[in-house]
C-alpha positions as CSV (number, residue, x, y, z in Angstrom):
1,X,-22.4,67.6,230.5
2,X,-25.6,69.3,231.7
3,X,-28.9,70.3,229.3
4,X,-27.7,73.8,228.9
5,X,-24.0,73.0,228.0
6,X,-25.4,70.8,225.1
7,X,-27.7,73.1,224.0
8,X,-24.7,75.2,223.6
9,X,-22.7,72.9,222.0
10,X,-24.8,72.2,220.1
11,X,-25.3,76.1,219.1
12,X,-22.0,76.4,218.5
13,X,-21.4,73.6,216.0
14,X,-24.2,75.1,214.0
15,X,-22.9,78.4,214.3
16,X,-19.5,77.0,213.3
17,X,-21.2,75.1,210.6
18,X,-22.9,78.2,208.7
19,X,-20.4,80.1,209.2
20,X,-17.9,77.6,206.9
21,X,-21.2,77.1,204.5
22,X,-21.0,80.8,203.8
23,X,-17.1,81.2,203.7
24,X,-17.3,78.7,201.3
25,X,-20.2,80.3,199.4
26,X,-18.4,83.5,199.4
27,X,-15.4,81.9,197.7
28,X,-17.0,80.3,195.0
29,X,-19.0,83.5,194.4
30,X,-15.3,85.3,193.7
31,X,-13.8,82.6,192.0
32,X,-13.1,81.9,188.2
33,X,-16.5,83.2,186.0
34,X,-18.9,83.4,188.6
35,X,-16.8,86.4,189.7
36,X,-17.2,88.1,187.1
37,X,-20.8,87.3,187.0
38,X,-21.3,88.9,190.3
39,X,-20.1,91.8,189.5
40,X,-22.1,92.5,186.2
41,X,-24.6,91.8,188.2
42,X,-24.0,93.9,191.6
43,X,-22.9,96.6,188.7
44,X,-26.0,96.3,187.2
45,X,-28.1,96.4,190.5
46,X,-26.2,99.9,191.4
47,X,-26.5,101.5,188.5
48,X,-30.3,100.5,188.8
49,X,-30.4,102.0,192.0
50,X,-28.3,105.3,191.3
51,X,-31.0,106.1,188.3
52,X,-33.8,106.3,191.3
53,X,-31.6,108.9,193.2
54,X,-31.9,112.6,192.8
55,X,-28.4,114.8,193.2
56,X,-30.0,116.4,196.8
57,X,-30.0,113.1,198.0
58,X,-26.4,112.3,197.5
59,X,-24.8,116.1,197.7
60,X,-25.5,119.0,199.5
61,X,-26.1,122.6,197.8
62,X,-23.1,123.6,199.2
63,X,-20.9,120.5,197.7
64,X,-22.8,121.4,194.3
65,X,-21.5,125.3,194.6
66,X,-18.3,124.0,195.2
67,X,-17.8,122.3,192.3
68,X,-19.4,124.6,190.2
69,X,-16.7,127.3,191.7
70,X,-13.8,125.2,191.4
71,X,-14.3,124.3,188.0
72,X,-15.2,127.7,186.4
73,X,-12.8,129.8,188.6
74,X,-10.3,128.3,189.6
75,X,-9.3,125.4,186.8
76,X,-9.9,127.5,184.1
77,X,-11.5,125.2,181.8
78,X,-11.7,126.2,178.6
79,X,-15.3,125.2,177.0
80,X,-17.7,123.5,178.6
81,X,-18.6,124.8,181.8
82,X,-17.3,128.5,181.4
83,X,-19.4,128.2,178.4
84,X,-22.4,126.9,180.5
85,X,-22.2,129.8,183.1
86,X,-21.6,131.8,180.5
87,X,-25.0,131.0,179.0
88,X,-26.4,131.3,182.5
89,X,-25.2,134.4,183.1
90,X,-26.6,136.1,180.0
91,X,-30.3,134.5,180.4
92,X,-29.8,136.2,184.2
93,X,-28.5,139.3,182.9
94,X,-31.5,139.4,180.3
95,X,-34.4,138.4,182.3
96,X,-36.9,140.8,182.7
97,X,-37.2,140.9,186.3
98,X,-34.8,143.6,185.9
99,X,-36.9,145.8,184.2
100,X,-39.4,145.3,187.5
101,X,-37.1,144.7,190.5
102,X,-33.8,146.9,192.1
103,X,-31.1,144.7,192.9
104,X,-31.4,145.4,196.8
105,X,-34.8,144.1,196.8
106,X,-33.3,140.6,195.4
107,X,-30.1,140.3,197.3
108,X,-29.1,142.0,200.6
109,X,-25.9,144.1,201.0
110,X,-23.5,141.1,202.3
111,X,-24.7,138.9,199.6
112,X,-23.4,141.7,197.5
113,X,-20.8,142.3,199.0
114,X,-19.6,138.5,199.2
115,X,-20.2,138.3,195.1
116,X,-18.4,141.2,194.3
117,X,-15.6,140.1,196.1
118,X,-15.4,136.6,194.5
119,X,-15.9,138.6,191.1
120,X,-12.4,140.4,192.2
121,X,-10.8,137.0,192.9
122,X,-11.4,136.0,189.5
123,X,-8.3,136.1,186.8
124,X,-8.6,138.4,184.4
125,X,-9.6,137.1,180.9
């Protein structure tokens, strides 16, 4: 056997050696109590982790409007979230912008358009 084919031997018994160190690790680690262990404690690292991240980071606008649509249009929730946009609504319709702004200088016509036409998809209350 030359140098370079006992070097790699040799390579490959350590290789073969870590790699049944950290099987064996691994099973321990989801055995019996220590399981459980791991988890409280991965479930504590994530929850850790979500508390640092903002909604933007995880969704996008889009995904957030989607939700918001399917859950006060089309399930028909009673409470909550109707009662949410609801609120929404009136602080909207009551702002005083109105009093200094037409509403084609806020939205263009095809944004117009496109909300009266989901306002007509609506079920009537």
């Amino acid at each position: 056997m030359t140098q370079d084919q006992a070097r790699d031997q040799d390579r490959r018994d350590k290789a073969r050696r870590l790699l049944e160190a950290q099987v064996e690790f691994l099973q321990t680690q989801l055995s019996g109590d220590r399981f459980a262990e791991l988890v409280k404690t991965e479930i504590d690292h994530a929850l850790v982790a979500a508390g640092k991240l903002r909604l933007n980071e995880v969704v996008s606008r889009e995904q957030i409007k989607a939700t918001a649509d399917k859950y006060t249009t089309l399930m028909q929730i009673r409470g909550s979230v109707p009662e949410l946009a609801g609120q929404i609504a009136e602080r909207l319709y009551s702002h005083r912008v109105h009093d200094q702004k037409r509403l084609g200088e806020v939205i263009d016509q095809q944004q117009f358009k496109d909300l009266v036409g989901k306002l007509l998809e609506m079920p009537a209350l």
